[in-house]
C-alpha positions in Angstrom: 140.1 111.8 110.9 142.2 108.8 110.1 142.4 106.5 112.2 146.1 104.7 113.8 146.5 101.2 114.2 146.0 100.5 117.9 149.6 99.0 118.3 150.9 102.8 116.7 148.5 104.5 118.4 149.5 102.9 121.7 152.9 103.1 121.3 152.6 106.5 120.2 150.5 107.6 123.4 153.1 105.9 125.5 155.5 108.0 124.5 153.3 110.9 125.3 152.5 110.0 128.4 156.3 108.9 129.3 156.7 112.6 129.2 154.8 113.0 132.0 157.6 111.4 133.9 160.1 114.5 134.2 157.0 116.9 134.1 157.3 117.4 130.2 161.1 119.2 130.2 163.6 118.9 127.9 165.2 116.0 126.7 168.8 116.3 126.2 169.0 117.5 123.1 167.0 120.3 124.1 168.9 121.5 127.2 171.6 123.1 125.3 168.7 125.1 123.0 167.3 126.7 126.2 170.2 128.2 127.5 170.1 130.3 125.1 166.1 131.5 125.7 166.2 135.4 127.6 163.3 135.1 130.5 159.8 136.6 130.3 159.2 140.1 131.0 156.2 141.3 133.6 154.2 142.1 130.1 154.8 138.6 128.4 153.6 136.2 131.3 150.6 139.0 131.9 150.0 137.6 128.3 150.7 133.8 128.5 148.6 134.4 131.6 145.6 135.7 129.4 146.6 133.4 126.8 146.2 130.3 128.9 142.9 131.6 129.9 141.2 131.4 127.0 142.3 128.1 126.3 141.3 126.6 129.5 137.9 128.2 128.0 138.1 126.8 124.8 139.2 123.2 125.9 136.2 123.4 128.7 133.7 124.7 125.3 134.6 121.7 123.5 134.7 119.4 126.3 131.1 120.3 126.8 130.0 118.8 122.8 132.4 115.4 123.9 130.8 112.3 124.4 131.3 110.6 127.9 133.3 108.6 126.5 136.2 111.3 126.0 135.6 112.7 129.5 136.3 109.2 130.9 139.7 109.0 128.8 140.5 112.4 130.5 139.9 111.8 134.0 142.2 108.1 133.1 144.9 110.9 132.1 144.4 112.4 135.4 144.5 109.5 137.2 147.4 107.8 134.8 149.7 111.0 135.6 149.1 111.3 139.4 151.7 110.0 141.6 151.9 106.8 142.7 151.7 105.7 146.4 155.3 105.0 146.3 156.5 107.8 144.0 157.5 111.3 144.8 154.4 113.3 145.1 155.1 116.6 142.6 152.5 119.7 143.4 152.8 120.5 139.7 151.9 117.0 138.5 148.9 116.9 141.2 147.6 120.3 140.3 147.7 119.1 136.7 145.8 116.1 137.1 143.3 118.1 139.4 142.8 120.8 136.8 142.4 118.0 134.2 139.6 116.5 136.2 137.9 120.0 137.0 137.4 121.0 133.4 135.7 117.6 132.9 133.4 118.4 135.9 133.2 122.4 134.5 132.5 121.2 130.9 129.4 118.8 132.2 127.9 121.8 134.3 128.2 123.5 131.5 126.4 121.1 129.2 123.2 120.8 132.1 122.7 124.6 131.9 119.0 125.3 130.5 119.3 126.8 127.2 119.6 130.6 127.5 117.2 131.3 124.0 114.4 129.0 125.5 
C-alpha cells in the first residue's frame, strides 16, 4: 500500500473524523439528494440487518490477524469520538464508540482460542 505523507494523511483523517461531529449526516449539498430517497421496507432493513452482521464478522476476522498496534488506533477512535465532559452526550455516538471497543476485545478472544485442528 502506498504510503501518505503524514501532513496529508493527518489532514485527511481530520476530516474524517470531523464527521463524527454531526454523527456522519449529510452536508448540505446532500440534504436536497435525500429528500428524494423512498424509506426502507420491513424486507430491506431485515437485509441491512443481516448485512451489517456479517460485516461486524468480518471486521472482528480481520481484527484478529491486526497487530496491537491497530487495536490501540481503534480503541483512540473510540475514545477520540466519545463525548466530551462538556459536550452533549449522544446514545448513538456512545454506543458507537462502545461497539468499536468491543470488537477489539471480541477479535483478541478470538485470537487466544486454542487452535481447533490441534
Amino acid at each position: 500500500m502506498i504510503e501518505k505523507p503524514p501532513q496529508r494523511q493527518a489532514s485527511g483523517q481530520q476530516a474524517a473524523l470531523s464527521r463524527w461531529e454531526n454523527e456522519g449526516g449529510p452536508d448540505a449539498r446532500q440534504k436536497d439528494e435525500l429528500q428524494d430517497i423512498p424509506e426502507l421496507t420491513n424486507t430491506e432493513l431485515v437485509h441491512l440487518r443481516v448485512r451489517v452482521i456479517a460485516l461486524e464478522n468480518i471486521i472482528i476476522s480481520l481484527l484478529t490477524q491486526a497487530p496491537d498496534e491497530q487495536h490501540e488506533l481503534i480503541r483512540e477512535m473510540a475514545d477520540f469520538i466519545s463525548p466530551r465532559a462538556a459536550s452533549t452526550q449522544h446514545q448513538l455516538t456512545i454506543d458507537a464508540a462502545s461497539h468499536m471497543r468491543k470488537f477489539v476485545d471480541r477479535a483478541i478472544q478470538f485470537r487466544e482460542l486454542p487452535d481447533a485442528q490441534s
